[in-house]
Phi, psi and omega in degrees: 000138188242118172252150188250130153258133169258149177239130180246149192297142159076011160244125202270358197226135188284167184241128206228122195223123157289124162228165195281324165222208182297321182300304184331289183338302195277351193281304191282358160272358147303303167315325203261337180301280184343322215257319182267329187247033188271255203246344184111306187289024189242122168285179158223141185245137179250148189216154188253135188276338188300303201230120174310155171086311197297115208222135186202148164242141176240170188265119205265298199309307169311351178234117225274341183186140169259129229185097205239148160177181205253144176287019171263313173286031209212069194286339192262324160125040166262182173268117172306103176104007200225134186258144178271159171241000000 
């Protein structure tokens, strides 16, 4: 399992989105890039492989940083490669 954190401008808390394997994982950080560095004005409505149902639309201009890795490498529950304060 691979989680996408998104961090959105004016939200303190990340929005975490699951997919099942890797290929999934890089399409929607490809997506999500694309999305930050087009006019902005696109929403993407995301849906999570982890929890059915679970659905959220975002602002591609809202988002600040992208952030993909697998919950199998990840034992202490930091973000792989990046230190939190």
């Amino acid at each position: 399992m691979f989680t996408i954190e998104l961090n959105l401008r004016g939200n303190p808390v990340p929005i975490i989105i699951s997919r099942k394997d890797q290929e999934g994982a890089d399409s929607l950080y490809q997506l999500l890039t694309a999305a930050m560095q087009g006019d902005g004005e696109k929403v993407l409505h995301l849906t999570c492989d982890k929890q059915e149902g679970r659905k959220i639309a975002v602002l591609g201009a809202e988002i600040l940083a992208i952030q993909v890795s697998s919950k199998t490498g990840n034992p202490t529950g930091m973000g792989a490669g990046f230190v939190r304060n």
